[in-house]
MARGULO-907548 format. One line per field, with one value per residue (C-alpha): residue number from 0; x, y, z. Coordinates in pm, 1 decimal. Layout:
BEGIN
seq = c(NUM, ...) .
px = c(X, ...) .
py = c(Y, ...) .
pz = c(Z, ...) .
***
This chain:
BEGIN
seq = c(0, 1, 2, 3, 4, 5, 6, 7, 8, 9, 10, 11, 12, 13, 14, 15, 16, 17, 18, 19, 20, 21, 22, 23, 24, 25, 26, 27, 28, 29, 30, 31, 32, 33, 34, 35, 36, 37, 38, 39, 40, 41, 42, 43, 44, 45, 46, 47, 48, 49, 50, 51, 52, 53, 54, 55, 56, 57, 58, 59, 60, 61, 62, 63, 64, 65, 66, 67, 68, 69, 70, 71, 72, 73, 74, 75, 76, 77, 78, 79, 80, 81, 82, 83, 84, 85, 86, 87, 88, 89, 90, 91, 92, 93, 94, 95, 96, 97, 98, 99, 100, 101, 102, 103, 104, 105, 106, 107, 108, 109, 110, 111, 112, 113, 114, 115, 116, 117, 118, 119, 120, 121, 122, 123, 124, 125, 126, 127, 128, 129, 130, 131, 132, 133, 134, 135, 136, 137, 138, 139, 140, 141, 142, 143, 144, 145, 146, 147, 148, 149, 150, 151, 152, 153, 154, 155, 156, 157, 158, 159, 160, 161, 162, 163, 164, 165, 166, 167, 168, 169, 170, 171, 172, 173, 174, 175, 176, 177, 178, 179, 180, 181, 182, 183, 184, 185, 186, 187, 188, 189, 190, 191, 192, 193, 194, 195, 196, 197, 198, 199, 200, 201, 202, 203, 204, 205, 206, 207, 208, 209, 210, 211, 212, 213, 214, 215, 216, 217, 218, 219, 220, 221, 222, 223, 224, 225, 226, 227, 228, 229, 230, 231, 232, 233, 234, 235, 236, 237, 238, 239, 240, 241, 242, 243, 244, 245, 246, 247, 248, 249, 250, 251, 252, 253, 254, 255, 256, 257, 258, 259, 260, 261, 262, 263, 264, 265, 266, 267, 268, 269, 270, 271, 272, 273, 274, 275, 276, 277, 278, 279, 280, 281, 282, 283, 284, 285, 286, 287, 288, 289, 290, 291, 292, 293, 294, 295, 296, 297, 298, 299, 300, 301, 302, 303, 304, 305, 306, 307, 308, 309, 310, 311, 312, 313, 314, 315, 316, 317, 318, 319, 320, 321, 322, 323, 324, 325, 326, 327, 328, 329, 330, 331, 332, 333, 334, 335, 336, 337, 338, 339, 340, 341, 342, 343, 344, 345, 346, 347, 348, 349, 350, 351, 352, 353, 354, 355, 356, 357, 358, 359, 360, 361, 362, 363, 364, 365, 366, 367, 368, 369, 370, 371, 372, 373, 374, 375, 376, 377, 378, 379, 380, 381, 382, 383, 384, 385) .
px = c(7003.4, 6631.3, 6673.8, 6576.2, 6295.4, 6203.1, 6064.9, 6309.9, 6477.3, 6110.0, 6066.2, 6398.5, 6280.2, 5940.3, 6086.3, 6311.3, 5939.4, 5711.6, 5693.6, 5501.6, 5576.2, 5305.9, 5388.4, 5078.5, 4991.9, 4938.8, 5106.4, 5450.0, 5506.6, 5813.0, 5723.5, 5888.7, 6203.3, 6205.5, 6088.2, 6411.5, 6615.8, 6584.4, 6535.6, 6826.4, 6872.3, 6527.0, 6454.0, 6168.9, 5880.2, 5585.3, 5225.6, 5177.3, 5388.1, 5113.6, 5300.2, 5386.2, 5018.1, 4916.8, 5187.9, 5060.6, 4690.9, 4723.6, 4936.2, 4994.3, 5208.4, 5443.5, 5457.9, 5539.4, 5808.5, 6041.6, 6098.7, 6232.1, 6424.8, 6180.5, 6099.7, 5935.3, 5633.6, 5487.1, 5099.4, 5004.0, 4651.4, 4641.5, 4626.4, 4413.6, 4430.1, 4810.7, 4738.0, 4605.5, 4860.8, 5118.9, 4976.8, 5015.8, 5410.7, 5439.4, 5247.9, 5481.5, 5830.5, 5809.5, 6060.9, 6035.3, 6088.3, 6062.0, 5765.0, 5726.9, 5427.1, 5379.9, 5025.2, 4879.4, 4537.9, 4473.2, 4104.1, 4191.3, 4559.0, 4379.5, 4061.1, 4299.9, 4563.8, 4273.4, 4114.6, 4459.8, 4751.4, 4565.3, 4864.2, 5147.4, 5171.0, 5334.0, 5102.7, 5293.4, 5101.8, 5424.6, 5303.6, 5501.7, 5801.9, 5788.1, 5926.5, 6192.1, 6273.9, 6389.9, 6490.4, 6753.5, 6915.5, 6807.7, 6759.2, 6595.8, 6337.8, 6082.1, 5755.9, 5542.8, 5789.8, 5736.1, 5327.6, 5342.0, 5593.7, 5389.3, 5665.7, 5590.3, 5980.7, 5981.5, 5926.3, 6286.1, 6455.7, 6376.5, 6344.5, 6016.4, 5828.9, 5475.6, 5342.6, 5438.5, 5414.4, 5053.9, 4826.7, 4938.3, 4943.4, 4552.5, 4474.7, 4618.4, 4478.0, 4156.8, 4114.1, 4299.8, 4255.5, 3920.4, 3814.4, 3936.2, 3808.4, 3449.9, 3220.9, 3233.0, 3011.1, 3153.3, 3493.3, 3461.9, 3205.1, 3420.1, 3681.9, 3478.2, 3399.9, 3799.5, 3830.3, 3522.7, 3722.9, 4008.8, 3799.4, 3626.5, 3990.4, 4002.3, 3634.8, 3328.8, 3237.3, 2869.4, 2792.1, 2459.7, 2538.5, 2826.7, 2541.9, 2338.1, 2621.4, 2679.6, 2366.7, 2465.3, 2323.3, 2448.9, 2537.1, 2776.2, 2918.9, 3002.8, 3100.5, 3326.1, 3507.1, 3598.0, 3719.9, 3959.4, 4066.3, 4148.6, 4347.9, 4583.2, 4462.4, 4286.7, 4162.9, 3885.4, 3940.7, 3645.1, 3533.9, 3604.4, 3354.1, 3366.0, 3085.8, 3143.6, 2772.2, 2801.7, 2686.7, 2899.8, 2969.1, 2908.5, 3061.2, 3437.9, 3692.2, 3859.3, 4218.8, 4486.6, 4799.3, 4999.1, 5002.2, 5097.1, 4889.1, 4615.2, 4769.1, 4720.8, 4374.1, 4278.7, 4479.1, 4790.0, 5055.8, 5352.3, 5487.2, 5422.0, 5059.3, 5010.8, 5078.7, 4716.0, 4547.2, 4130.1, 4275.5, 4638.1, 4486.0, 4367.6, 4643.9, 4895.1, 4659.5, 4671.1, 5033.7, 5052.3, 4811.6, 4975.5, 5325.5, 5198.0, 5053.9, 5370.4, 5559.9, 5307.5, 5314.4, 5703.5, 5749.9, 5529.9, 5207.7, 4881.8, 4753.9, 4479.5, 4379.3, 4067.9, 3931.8, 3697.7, 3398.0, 3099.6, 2790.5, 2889.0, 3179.1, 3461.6, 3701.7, 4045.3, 4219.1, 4381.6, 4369.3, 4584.2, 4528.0, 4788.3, 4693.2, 4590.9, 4599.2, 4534.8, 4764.5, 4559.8, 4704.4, 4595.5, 4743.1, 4788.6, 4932.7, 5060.3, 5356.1, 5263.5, 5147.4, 4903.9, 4719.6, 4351.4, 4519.2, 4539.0, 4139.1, 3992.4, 4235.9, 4219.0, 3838.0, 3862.9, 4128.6, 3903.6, 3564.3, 3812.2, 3914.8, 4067.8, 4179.8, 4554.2, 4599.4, 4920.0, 4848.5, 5018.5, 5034.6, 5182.8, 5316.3, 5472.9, 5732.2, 6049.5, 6015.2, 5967.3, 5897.9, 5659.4, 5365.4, 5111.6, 5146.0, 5124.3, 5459.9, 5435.2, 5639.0, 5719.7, 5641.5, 5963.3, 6029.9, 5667.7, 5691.1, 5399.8, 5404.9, 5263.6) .
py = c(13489.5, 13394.8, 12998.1, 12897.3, 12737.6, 12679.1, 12355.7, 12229.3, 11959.7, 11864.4, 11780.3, 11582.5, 11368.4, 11271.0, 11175.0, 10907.2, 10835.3, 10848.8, 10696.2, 11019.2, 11393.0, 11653.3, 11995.7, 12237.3, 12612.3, 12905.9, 12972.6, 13139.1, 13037.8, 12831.3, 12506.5, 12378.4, 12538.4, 12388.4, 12082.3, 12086.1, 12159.9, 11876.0, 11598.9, 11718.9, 11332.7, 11274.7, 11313.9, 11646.3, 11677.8, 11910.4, 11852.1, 12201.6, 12076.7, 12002.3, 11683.9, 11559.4, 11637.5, 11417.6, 11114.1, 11124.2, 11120.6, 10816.6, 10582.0, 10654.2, 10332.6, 10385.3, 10783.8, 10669.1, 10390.8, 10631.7, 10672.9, 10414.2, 10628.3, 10860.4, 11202.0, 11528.2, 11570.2, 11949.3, 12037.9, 11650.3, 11752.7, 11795.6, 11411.4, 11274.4, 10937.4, 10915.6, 10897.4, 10512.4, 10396.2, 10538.3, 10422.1, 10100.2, 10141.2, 10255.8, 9956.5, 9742.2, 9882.6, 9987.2, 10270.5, 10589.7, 10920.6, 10796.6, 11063.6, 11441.1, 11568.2, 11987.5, 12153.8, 12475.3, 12390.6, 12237.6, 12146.8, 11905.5, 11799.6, 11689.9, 11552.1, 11288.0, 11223.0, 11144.0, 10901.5, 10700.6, 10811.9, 10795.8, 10708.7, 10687.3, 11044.1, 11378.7, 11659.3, 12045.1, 12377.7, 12582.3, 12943.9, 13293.2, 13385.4, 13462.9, 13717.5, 13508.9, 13340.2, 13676.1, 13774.5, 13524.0, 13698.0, 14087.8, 14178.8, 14562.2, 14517.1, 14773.8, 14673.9, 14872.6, 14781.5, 14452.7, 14441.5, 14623.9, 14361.6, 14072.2, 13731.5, 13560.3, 13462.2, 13628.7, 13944.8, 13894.6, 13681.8, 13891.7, 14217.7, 14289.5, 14560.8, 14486.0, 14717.2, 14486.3, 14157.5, 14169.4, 14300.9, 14037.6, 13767.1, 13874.4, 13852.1, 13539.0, 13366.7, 13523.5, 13448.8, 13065.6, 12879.7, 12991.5, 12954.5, 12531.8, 12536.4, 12667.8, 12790.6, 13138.8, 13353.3, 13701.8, 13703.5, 14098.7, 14031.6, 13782.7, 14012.0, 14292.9, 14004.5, 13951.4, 14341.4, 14323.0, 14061.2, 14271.2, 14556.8, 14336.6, 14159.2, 14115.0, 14172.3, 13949.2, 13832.6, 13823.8, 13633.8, 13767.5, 14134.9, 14079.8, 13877.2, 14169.8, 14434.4, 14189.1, 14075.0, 13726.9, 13473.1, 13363.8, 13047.4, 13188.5, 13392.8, 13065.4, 12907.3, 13154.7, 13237.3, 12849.2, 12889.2, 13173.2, 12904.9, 12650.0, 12830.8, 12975.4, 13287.6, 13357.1, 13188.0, 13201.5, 13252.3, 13057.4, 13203.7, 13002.9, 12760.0, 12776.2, 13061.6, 13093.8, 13121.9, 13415.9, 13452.7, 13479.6, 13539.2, 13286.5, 13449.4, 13436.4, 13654.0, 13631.4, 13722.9, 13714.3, 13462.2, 13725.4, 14113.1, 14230.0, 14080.1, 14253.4, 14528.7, 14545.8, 14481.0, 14799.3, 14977.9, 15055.3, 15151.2, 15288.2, 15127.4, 15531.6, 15531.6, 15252.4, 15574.4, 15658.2, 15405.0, 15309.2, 14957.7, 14946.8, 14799.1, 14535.2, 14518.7, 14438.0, 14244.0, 14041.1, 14016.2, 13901.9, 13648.2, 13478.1, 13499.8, 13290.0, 13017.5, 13057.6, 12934.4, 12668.8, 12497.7, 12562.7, 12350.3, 12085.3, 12162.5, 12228.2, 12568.8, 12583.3, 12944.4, 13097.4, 13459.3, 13554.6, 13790.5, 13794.4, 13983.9, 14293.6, 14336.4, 14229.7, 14057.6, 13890.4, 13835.6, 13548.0, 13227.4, 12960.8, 12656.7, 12419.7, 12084.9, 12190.4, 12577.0, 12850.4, 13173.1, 13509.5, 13787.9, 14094.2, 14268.1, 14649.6, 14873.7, 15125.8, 15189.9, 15287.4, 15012.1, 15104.4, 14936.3, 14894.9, 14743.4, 14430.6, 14450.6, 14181.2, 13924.7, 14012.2, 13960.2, 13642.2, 13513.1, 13535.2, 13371.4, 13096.7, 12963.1, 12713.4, 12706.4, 12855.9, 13132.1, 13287.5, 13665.7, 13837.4, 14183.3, 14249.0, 14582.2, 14762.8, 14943.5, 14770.1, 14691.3, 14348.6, 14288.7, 14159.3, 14368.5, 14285.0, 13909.4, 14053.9, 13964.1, 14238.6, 14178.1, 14354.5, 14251.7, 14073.9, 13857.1, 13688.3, 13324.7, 13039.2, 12842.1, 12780.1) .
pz = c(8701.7, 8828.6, 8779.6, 9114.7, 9226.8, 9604.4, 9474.1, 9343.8, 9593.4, 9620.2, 9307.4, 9289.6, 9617.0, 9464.4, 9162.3, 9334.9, 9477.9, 9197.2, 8836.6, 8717.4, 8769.9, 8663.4, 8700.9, 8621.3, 8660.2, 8449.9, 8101.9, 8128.5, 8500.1, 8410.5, 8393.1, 8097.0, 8207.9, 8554.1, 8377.5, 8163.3, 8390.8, 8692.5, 8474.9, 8169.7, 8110.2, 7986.8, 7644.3, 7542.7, 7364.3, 7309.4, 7200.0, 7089.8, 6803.1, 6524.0, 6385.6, 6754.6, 6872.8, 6542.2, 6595.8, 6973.3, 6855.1, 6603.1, 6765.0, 7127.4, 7138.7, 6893.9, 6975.2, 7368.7, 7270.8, 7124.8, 7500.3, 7656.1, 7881.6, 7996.9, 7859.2, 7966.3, 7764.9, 7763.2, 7727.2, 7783.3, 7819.5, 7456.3, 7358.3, 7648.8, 7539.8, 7609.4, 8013.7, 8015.7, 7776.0, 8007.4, 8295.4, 8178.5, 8089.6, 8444.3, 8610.0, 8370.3, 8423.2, 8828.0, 8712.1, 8914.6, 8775.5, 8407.1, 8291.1, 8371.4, 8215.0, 8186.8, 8149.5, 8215.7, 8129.4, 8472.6, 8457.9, 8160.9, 8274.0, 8619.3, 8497.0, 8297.1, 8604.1, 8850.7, 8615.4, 8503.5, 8708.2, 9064.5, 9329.8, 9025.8, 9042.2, 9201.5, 9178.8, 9150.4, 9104.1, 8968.3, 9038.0, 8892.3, 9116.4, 9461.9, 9618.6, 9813.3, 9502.6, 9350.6, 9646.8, 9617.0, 9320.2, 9392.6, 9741.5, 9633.7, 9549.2, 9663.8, 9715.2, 9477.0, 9193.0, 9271.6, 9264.6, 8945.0, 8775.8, 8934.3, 8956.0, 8602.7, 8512.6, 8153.2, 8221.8, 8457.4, 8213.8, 7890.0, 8086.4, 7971.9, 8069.0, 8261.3, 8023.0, 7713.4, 7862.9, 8007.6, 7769.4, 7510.5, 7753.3, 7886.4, 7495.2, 7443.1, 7768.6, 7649.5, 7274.2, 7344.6, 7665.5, 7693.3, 7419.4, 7488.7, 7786.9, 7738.1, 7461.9, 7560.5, 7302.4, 7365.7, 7419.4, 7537.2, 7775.5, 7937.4, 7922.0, 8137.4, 8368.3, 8422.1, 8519.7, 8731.2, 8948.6, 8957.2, 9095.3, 9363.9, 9450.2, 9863.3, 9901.7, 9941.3, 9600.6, 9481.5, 9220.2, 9147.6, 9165.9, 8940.4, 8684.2, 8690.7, 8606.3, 8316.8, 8206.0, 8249.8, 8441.5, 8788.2, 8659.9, 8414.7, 8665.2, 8857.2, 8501.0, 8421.0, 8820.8, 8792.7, 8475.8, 8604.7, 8894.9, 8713.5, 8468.5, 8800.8, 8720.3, 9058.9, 9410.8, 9643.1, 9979.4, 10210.2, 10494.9, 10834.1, 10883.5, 11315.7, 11412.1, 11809.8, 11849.2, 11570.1, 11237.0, 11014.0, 10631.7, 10384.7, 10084.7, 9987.8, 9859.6, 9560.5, 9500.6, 9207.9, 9201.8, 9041.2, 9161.6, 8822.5, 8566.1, 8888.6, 8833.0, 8493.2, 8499.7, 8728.9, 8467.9, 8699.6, 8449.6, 8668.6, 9024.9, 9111.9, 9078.3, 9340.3, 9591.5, 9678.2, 9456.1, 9639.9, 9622.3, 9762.9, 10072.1, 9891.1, 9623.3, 9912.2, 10109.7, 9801.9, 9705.7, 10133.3, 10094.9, 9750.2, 9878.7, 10213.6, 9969.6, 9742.6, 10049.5, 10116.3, 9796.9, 9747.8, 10020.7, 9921.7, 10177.1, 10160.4, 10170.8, 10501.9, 10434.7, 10507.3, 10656.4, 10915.7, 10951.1, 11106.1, 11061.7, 11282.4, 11053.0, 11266.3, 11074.9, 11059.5, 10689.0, 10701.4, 10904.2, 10851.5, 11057.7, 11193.4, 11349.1, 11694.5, 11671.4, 11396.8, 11309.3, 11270.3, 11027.4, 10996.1, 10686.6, 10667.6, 10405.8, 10623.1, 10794.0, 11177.4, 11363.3, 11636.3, 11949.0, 11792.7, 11468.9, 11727.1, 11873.3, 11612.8, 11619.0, 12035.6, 11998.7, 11814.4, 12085.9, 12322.2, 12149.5, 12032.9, 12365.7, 12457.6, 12097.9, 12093.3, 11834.0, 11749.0, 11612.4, 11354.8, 11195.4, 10840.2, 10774.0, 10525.2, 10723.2, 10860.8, 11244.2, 11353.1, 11693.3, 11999.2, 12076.1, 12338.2, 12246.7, 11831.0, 11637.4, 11403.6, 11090.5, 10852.1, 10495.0, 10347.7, 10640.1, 10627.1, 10696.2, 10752.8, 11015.8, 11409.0) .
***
C-alpha cells in the first residue's frame, strides 16, 4: 500500500550512471526494501548476518566473487575493508549499477565511500515517509495524526501503533548504534540529553547551558549532537550568514527528521494532546521544515536551508536560497492569517535589496492565496522552489 518512493526514478537514472549505489539514513526508514525492490535482479546479502559479516571479514575476495552479477549488500559499514576491494572490481569491469550498498550508520558508511568510492558513487539519504508519499495512498490524513505517527514505513506497513513502535526503537538506537559509534559511559544520561533536544526543538541551541543541566562538558554536548546527526536522527539549522549591517545570531536550531519519534520524546501519547501542547508551534514548525527537505532530497537536490534573526529578535524561519534569489517562510500553527504575520519577512525585503525574495506563509488552515505580495499556503500543498 505505502511502496512508493519519490526517489525512486532517481535512483533508477543514477544507476544507469553510476557503478555504485549507497543508500543511507536512519534504521527502519526503508532502505533495504527500496533497495530490493529497484534492483530485484541483483542478488542480496546482509552483514548483520554473523557468518556473512565473518566470510566478508576473512576473505573479502572470495566473499565479493560470489557476485559476479551484482548484489545489494545491507549494513556495508560493518566490514570496512570490503570498500577498496570493490573499488577495484568497479575500476576493472566499467559496469554501472552492479553494487547497491545499504547503511544506517552514516558516519561510518561515509567515512569509507569518501576514502574508496570517491566519483564511483551515488550518494542517497533515504529519510521516513513524507507526507506526499502517503499522501499518494491516503489522502486524510489530518495533521495532528500525522505528527504523532511521524513517516517511518513500519509503523504503516505493520500498523503499529506510535506508542509500540517508538519506545523500543529509542532503546534500541540507544543501547546499539551508540554504543558503535561512541564510548558513551551512561547510557541514561545520554538518554536525558536526547529529551533535552526534543524540548529545545525549533529554538536556538546552547551547547553550554545544555552541559551544565547535564553535568557534562561542552565538548560532549557537541560529541554527542553530531552523533544524533549522523545517525538521521536530527539537523541543525544555521543561521544566515548575510547581516545587512545587523547583528545577528550565531547559534542554530535544531530540529527532528521525524515528528513522531519527537513526539515521543516530549511524551505526547495521543494525536489529541497536541491541542494546546507549549510546543505545537514548534512541533509543526518542525514537521514544515522536514517535509521541505524531504522534497529536496526526493528529488535529488541539495537542501539550502537556513533561518534568520538578528539581535532585536526579528526573525524569519526558513530561508531557502535559489541561485540568484532566496524564498522566506514564515511558519504558523494557526489557522487565521493576519497582516503583521507578513512584517518580518516585509522587513527583511527591504534590508535585502536588490536581492529578489519571494515570501511565503505556512498555515494550518485551508486557503491558499496572494496576499500583499505573501502566497499564503496552506500546509499540504507546500512545495520548494523560486
Amino acid at each position: 500500500m505505502y511502496n512508493n518512493r519519490k526517489i525512486e526514478a532517481k535512483l533508477m537514472e543514477m544507476a544507469r550512471k553510476f557503478p555504485v549505489i549507497a543508500i543511507t539514513g536512519p534504521r527502519q526508514s526503508g532502505k533495504t526494501t527500496l533497495a530490493k525492490k529497484l534492483f530485484a535482479d541483483l542478488a542480496y546479502t546482509t552483514l548483520e548476518n554473523p557468518d556473512t559479516k565473518e566470510f566478508a571479514t576473512n576473505d573479502p575476495k572470495g566473499f565479493l566473487n560470489q557476485f559476479s552479477d551484482g548484489v545489494i549488500i545491507d549494513e556495508v559499514q560493518n566490514v570496512p575493508q570490503l570498500f577498496s576491494y570493490i573499488q577495484g572490481i568497479v575500476d576493472e569491469s566499467g559496469e554501472l549499477g552492479k553494487f547497491v550498498l545499504t547503511g544506517s550508520q552514516n558516519f561510518l558508511l561515509m567515512e569509507k565511500v569518501t576514502q574508496s568510492l570517491a566519483g564511483r558513487v551515488y550518494i542517497y539519504n533515504l529519510l521516513p515517509f513524507s507526507f506526499s508519499e502517503l499522501s499518494d495512498a491516503d489522502k486524510n490524513h489530518e495533521l495532528n495524526v500525522l505528527m504523532h505517527t511521524g513517516g517511518y514505513p513500519r509503523i504503516y506497513q505493520q500498523q503499529i501503533e506510535p506508542s509500540d513502535f517508538f519506545p523500543s526503537y529509542v532503546q534500541s538506537y540507544v543501547e546499539r548504534d551508540v554504543r558503535l559509534l561512541v564510548n558513551v559511559s551512561d547510557l541514561q544520561l545520554f538518554s536525558a540529553f536526547l529529551k533535552l533536544c526534543a524540548a529545545r526543538v525549533g529554538q536556538l541551541f546552547n551547547a553550554s547551558a545544555l552541559a551544565n543541566e547535564l553535568g557534562v562538558s561542552y565538548k560532549t554536548v557537541q560529541r554527542w549532537l553530531s552523533i544524533l546527526e549522523t545517525s538521521f536522527i536530527l539537523f541543525r539549522l544555521q543561521p544566515w550568514y548575510r547581516n545587512f549591517n545587523k547583528r545577528t545570531v550565531r547559534s542554530p536550531k535544531i530540529y527532528f527528521h521525524d515528528t513522531g519519534l519527537l513526539c515521543h520524546l516530549l511524551g505526547i501519547t495521543t494525536p489529541d494532546q497536541l491541542n494546546g501542547h507549549f510546543a505545537y508551534g514548534h512541533l509543526f514548525e518542525n514537521f514544515v521544515i522536514s517535509e521541505l527537505q524531504k522534497q529536496h532530497w526526493n528529488a535529488g537536490k541539495l537542501f539550502p536551508a537556513f533561518f534568520w534573526r538578528d539581535s532585536s529578535g526579528n526573525e524569519i524561519d526558513l530561508l531557502l536560497e535559489h541561485a540568484n534569489s532566496v524564498s522566506l517562510m514564515e511558519i504558523k500553527s494557526g489557522q487565521t492569517v493576519r497582516e503583521k504575520m507578513f512584517v518580518p519577512m516585509k522587513r527583511f525585503q527591504k534590508m535585502a535589496e536588490p536581492l529578489h525574495c519571494n515570501l511565503h506563509l505556512i498555515h494550518t488552515g485551508i486557503e491558499n492565496r496572494e496576499q500583499s505580495g505573501v502566497r499564503v499556503q496552506n500546509w499540504r500543498d507546500v512545495e520548494f522552489g523560486e
